[in-house]
Structure formats: structure tokens, C-alpha cells
C-alpha positions as a printed NumPy array, in Angstrom:
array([[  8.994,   6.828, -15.576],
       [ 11.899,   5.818, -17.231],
       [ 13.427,   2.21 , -16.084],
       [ 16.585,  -0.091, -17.319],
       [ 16.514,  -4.156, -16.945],
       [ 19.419,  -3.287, -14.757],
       [ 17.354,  -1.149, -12.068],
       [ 15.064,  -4.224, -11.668],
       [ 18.274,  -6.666, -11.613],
       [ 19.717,  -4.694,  -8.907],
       [ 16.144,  -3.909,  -6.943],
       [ 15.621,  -8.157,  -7.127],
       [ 19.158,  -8.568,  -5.486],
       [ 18.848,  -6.387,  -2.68 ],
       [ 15.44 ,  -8.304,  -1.943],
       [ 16.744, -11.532,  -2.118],
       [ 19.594, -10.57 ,   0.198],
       [ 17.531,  -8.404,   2.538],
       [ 13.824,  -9.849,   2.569],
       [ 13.736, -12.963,   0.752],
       [ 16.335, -15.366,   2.004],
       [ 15.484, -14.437,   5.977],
       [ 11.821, -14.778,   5.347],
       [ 12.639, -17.855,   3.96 ],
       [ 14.274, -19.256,   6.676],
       [ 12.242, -17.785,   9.254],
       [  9.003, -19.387,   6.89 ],
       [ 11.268, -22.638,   7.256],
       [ 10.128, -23.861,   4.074],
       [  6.845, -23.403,   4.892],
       [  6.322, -20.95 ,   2.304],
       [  2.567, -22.314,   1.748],
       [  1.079, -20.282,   5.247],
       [  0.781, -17.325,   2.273],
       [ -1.884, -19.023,   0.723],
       [ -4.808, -21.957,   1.804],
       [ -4.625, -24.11 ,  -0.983],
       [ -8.163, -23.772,  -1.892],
       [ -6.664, -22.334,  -5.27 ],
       [ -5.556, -26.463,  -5.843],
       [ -7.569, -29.074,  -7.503],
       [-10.446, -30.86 ,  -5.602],
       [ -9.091, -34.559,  -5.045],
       [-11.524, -36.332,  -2.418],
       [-13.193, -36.424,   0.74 ],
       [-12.694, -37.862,   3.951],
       [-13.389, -37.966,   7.811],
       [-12.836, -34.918,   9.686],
       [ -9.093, -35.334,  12.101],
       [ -7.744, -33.37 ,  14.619],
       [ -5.08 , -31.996,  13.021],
       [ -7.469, -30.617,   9.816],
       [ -7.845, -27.631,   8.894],
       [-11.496, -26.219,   9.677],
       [-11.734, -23.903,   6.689],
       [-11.595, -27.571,   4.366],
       [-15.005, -29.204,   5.965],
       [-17.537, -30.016,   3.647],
       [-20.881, -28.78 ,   5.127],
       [-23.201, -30.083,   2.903],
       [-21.646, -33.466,   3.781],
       [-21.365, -33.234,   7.039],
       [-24.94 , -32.087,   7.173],
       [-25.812, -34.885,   5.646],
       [-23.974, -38.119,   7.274],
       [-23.992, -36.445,  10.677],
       [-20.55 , -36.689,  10.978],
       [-17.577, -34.121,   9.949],
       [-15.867, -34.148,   6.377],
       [-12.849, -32.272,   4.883],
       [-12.158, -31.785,   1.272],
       [ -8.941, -32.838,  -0.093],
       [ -6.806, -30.807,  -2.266],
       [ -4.048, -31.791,  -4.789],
       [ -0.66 , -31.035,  -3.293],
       [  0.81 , -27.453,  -4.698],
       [  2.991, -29.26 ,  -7.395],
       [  2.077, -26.714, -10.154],
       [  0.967, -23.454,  -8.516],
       [ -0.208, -20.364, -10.077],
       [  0.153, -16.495,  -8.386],
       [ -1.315, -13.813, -10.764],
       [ -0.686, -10.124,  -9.737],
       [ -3.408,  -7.779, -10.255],
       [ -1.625,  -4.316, -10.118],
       [ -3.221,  -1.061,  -9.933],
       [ -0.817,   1.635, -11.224],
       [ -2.784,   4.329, -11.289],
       [ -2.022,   7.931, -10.863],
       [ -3.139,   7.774,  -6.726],
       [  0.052,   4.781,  -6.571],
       [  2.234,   7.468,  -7.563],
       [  1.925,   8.91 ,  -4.41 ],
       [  4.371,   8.783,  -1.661],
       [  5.631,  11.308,   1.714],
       [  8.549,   9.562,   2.64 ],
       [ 11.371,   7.765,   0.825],
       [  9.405,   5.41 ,  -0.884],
       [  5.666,   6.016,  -2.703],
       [  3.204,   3.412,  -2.807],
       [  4.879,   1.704,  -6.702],
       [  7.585,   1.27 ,  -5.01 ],
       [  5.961,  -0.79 ,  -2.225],
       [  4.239,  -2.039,  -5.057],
       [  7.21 ,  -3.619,  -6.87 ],
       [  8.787,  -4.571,  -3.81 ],
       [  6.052,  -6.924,  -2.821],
       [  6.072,  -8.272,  -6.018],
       [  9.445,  -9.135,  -6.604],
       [  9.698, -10.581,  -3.025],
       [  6.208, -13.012,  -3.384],
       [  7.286, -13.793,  -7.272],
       [ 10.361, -14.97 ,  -5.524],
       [  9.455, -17.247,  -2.957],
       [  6.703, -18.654,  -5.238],
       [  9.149, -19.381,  -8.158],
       [ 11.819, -20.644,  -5.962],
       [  9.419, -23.379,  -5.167],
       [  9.011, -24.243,  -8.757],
       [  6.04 , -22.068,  -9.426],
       [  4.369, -19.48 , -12.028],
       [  3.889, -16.307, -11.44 ],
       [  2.143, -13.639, -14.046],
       [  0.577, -10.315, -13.648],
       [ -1.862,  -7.732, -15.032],
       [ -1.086,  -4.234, -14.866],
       [ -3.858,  -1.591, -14.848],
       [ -3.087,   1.869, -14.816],
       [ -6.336,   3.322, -14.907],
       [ -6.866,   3.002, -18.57 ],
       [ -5.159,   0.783, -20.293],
       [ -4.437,  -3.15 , -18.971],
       [ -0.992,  -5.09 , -20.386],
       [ -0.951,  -9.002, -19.554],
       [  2.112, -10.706, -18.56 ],
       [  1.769, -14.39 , -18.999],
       [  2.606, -16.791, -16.198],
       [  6.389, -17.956, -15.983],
       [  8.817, -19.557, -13.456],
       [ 12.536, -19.234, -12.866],
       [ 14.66 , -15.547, -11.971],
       [ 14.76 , -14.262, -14.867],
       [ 10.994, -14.088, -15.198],
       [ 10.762, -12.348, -11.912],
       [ 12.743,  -9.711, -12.928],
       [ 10.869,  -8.998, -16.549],
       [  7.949,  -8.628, -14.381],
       [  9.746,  -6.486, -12.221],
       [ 11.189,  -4.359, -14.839],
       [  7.883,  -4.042, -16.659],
       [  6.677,  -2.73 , -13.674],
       [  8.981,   0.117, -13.336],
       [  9.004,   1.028, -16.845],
       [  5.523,   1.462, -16.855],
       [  4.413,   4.708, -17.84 ],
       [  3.206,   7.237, -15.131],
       [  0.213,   8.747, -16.104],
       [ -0.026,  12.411, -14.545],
       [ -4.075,  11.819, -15.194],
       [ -6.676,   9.803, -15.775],
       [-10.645,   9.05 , -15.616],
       [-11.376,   7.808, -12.143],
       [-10.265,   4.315, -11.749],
       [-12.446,   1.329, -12.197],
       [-11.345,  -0.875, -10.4  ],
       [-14.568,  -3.088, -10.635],
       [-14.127,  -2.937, -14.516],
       [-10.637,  -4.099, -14.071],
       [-11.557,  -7.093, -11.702],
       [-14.245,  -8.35 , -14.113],
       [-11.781,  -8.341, -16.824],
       [ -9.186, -10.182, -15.106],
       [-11.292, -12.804, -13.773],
       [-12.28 , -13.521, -17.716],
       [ -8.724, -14.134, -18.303],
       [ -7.644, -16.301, -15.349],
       [ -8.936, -19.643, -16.737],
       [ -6.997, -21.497, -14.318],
       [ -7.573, -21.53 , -10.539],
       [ -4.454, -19.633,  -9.251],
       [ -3.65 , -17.357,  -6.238],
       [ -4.129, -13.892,  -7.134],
       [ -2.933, -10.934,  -4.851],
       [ -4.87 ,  -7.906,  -5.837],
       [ -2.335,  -4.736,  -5.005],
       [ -3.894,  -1.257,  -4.927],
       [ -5.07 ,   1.458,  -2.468],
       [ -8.347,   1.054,  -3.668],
       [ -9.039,   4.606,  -4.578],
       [-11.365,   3.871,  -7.054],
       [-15.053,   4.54 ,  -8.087],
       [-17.703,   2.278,  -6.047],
       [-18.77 ,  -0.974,  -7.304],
       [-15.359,  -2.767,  -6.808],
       [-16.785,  -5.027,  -4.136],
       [-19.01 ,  -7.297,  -5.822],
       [-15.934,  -8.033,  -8.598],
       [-13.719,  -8.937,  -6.052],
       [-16.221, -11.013,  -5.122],
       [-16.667, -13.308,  -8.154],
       [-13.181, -12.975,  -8.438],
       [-12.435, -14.817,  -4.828],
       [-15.309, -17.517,  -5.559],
       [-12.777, -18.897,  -8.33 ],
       [ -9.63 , -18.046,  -7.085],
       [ -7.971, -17.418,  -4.023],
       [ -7.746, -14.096,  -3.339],
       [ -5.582, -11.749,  -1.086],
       [ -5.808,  -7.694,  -1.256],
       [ -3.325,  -5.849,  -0.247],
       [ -3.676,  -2.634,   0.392],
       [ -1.388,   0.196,  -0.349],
       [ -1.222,   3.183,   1.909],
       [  0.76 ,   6.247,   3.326],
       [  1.213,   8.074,   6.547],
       [ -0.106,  11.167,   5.706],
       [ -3.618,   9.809,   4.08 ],
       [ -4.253,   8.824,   7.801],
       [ -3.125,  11.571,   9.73 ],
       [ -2.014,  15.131,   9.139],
       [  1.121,  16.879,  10.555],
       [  0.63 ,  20.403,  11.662],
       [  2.649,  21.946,   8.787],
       [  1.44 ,  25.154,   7.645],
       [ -0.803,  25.754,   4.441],
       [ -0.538,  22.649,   2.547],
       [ -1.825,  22.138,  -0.975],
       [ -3.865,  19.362,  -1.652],
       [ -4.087,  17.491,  -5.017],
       [ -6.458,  14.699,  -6.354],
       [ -3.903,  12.472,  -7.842],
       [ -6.549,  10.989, -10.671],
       [ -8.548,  14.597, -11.799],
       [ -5.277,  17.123, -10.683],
       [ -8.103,  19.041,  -8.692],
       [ -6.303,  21.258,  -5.967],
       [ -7.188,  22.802,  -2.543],
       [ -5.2  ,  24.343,  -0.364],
       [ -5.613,  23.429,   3.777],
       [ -4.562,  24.864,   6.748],
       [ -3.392,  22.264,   8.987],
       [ -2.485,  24.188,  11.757],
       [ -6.8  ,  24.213,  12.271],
       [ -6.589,  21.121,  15.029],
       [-10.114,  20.479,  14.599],
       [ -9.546,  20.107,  10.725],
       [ -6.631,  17.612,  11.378],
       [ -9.338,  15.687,  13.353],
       [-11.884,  15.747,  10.939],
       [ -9.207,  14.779,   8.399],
       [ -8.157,  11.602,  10.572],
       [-11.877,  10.836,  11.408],
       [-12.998,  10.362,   8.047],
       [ -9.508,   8.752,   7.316],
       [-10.606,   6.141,   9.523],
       [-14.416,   5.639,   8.647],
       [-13.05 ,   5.329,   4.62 ],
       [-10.524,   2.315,   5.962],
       [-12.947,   0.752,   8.019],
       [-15.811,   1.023,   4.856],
       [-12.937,  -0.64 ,   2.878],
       [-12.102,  -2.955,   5.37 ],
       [-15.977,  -4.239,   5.606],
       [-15.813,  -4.79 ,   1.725],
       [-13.068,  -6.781,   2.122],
       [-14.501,  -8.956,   4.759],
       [-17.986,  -9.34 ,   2.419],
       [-15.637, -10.006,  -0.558],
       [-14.491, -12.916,   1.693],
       [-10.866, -12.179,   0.996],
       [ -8.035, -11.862,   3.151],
       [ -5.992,  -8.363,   3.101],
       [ -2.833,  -7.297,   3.935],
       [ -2.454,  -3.163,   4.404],
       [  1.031,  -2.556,   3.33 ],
       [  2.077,   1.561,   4.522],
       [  5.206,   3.526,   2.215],
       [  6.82 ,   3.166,   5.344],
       [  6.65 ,  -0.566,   6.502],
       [  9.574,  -2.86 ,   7.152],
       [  8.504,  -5.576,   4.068],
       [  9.375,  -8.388,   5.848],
       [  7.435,  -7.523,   8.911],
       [  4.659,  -6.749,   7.305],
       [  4.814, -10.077,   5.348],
       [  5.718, -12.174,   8.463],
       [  2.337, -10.717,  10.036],
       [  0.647, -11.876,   6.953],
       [  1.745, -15.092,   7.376],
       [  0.741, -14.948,  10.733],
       [ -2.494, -13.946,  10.022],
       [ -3.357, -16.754,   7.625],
       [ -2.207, -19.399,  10.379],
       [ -4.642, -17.739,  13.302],
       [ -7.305, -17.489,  10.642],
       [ -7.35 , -21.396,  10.619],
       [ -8.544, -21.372,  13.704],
       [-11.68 , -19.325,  12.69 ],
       [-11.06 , -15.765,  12.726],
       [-12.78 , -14.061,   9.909],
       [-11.229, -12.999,   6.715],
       [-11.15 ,  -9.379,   5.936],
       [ -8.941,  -7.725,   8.788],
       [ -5.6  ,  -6.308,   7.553],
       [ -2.367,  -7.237,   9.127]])
């Protein structure tokens, strides 16, 4: 895919104008709902309060005094969001205007945005199935935008080995020294094994998956003979999807694969956020945020908004 600094300069503007200032104001500021802070540095302890957050007790030291004790973080002065991007053949795919890069780069641009505007880094790892490239954490615009850009311009490989995501996850968590917030962005077609990575990876780092999808890996239309093509092996197969009972079978197993990736999320302990080719992006970022504020109040991690 070929790309120009200008498509990202012109793809940056129309989120800041469309997506980024609203969500700003409707965020009023409070930008910090998309992440915990239990990416920050440990400062102290202290007597549980009303107004605490329950995630922050100390266990261990509440178990042991008999009485309830939060951990205390280091304000968000120097922040750190990595980007963990899957660009693999399978995010090339897309039925509607947009295919899941797209979303991709969108939700990028828009986070990398609202983190830098509040003085903070951003970097990102892209994985396309192969090969890995490293972009190291920055702040200001003009950052956002090389990201962007290198995003776009990123080669689109028509195939590759089945992706590893695990492999990838290990890797990255080797290079993030620093305790950052890292969104992981794929759709998670990959081979098994990614689960326990992800897992390491969200014991040091704060950790959010989003998930890419698209309408029609859910749920067939009744079309006619459709081809089907594995986007990382090229394998076809050709479907009739005027066969109800095959549309059913196709949605049924559609939904037993998102709830098995679901459940790894949840045993990852990470947070995820499914993101669909044909999502509004603020929306879908203003349930996030109103996700992470319910899940103070105990509800489990895991469960896509």
C-alpha cells in the first residue's frame, strides 16, 4: 500500500475535527477514565476512603492489619501508551467502506492524540505477521502523524505464515522496559498460545485489547455463491449462502470463536474494546470509557464494549 505524509496529515485533521475535540469535551478533561493508572509508579499506602477506588486495595495489607488499604500511585505527569499493531494479511480485510487498517489507524491517531495533547508519549510496534518495526516513544503532533503515516505506508503483505501473535507479545514485552499503557490492536486471528503472552504482558503493564472485527465474520447475508478466502494461506472455498442452515452454522460458530476469545481476554485479566469496520469511533470509544468507570465498581475485566 502506497501512502504520502500528506494522507496521514489530512486523515489526523479530520480526526481532530470530527472525533477528537468532541470526545474531548464530552471526556471534560478527564481523559484518564481510558486507563487505571496502575501503569504509574507505586508511591505509598494508606487507609482505605470512600471515595477510593476498589481496584487500588492492598490485600495482603489489609489481610494483615484487619483494616482496608489502597496503594498510591504517582500522578500521570510522564505517561507512556505503546501500540502493539497487528497488520497482518486478515487486517486487510474489510465489507464496507472501511477494512479493519483503517479502523486500525483511526484508533490510533485519535488515542495518540488525546494522550499527547496531555503532554504524553506515545510509540508503537508494528507486526505484520513476519517482520516487527519499532517506533520509539514521542510527544507533540507531529509525532502522531509519523506514526500515523508509518502505518499506512506499511507494506500489505498478500501472504504470510500464520500469525503468532504469542511470539509477537513475548517480544514486545522484552522491549517495553518502562511501565506504560499498551493497547494491543488486532482481530486476533492468530495461532493458539496468544493468551498466556498477553498475560505476562498485562502483569507489567496495563493492558487494553481491542479487537478488530467486521460484519460479515459474524453473520452472513444471503447472497448467492460466495467465495471464501483465508486471508493469511490464500486457501479458497466457495459457499452457498442461500443454504439457511449453513448461514446458521456460520453465525453459531461465529459466536462460540468470540466468546472463546472473549474468555482469554478475561483470564489475561485485560480489558477489551471490540471495535467493528463499521462503528461510529467516537461511540465506540465513549463506551470504552464507560466501561472502565463501571468496572471500578467491580465488574470483571474481559467483556468488550
Amino acid at each position: 500500500m502506497s501512502a504520502s505524509p500528506r494522507q496521514a496529515e489530512a486523515l489526523l485533521r479530520r480526526l481532530e475535527w470530527t472525533v477528537v475535540r468532541r470526545l474531548d469535551g464530552l471526556l471534560q478533561g478527564d481523559y484518564r477514565t481510558l486507563f487505571r493508572g496502575s501503569g504509574l509508579d507505586f508511591a505509598d499506602l494508606r487507609e482505605y476512603q470512600a471515595h477510593d477506588d476498589v481496584r487500588h486495595i492492598d490485600w495482603n495489607v489489609t489481610a494483615r492489619t484487619q483494616v482496608p488499604h489502597v496503594r498510591i500511585y504517582n500522578e500521570d505527569r510522564d505517561v507512556t501508551a505503546w501500540f502493539l499493531l497487528d497488520l497482518s494479511p486478515s487486517v486487510d480485510f474489510g465489507s464496507g467502506e472501511k477494512d479493519k487498517r483503517q479502523v486500525l489507524t483511526e484508533f490510533v491517531g485519535v488515542m495518540s492524540r488525546l494522550f499527547t495533547h496531555h503532554g504524553n508519549k506515545v510509540g508503537a510496534i508494528l507486526f505484520d505477521g513476519v517482520d516487527e518495526h519499532r517506533i520509539p516513544a514521542r510527544g507533540g503532533r507531529r509525532h502522531v502523524m509519523h506514526v500515523m503515516d508509518k502505518i499506512l505506508a506499511h507494506p500489505r503483505r498478500l501472504r504470510a505464515p500464520s500469525t503468532d501473535l504469542g511470539s509477537f507479545f513475548r517480544h514486545a514485552g522484552a522491549a517495553l522496559k518502562r511501565r506504560s499503557v499498551v493497547f494491543v490492536v488486532s482481530d486476533f486471528v492468530s495461532q493458539p498460545g496468544w493468551q498466556g503472552p498477553l498475560s505476562m504482558l498485562s502483569r507489567r503493564h496495563e493492558t487494553v485489547a481491542v479487537r478488530l472485527v467486521d460484519p460479515l465474520e459474524l453473520a452472513l447475508p444471503d447472497i448467492g455463491l460466495l467465495a471464501f478466502e483465508d486471508a493469511e494461506t490464500g486457501d479458497q472455498v466457495f459457499v452457498d449462502t442461500t443454504d439457511a442452515g449453513f448461514r446458521q452454522r456460520f453465525a453459531s460458530l461465529a459466536g462460540q470463536w468470540r466468546e472463546e476469545v472473549i474468555g482469554e481476554f478475561s483470564q489475561a485479566g485485560v480489558d477489551a474494546l471490540e471495535l467493528s469496520t463499521d462503528d461510529d469511533l467516537l461511540d465506540a470509544i465513549l463506551r470504552f470509557s464507560g466501561m472502565r468507570k463501571a468496572s471500578a465498581g467491580g465488574t470483571s475485566p474481559g467483556v468488550p464494549a
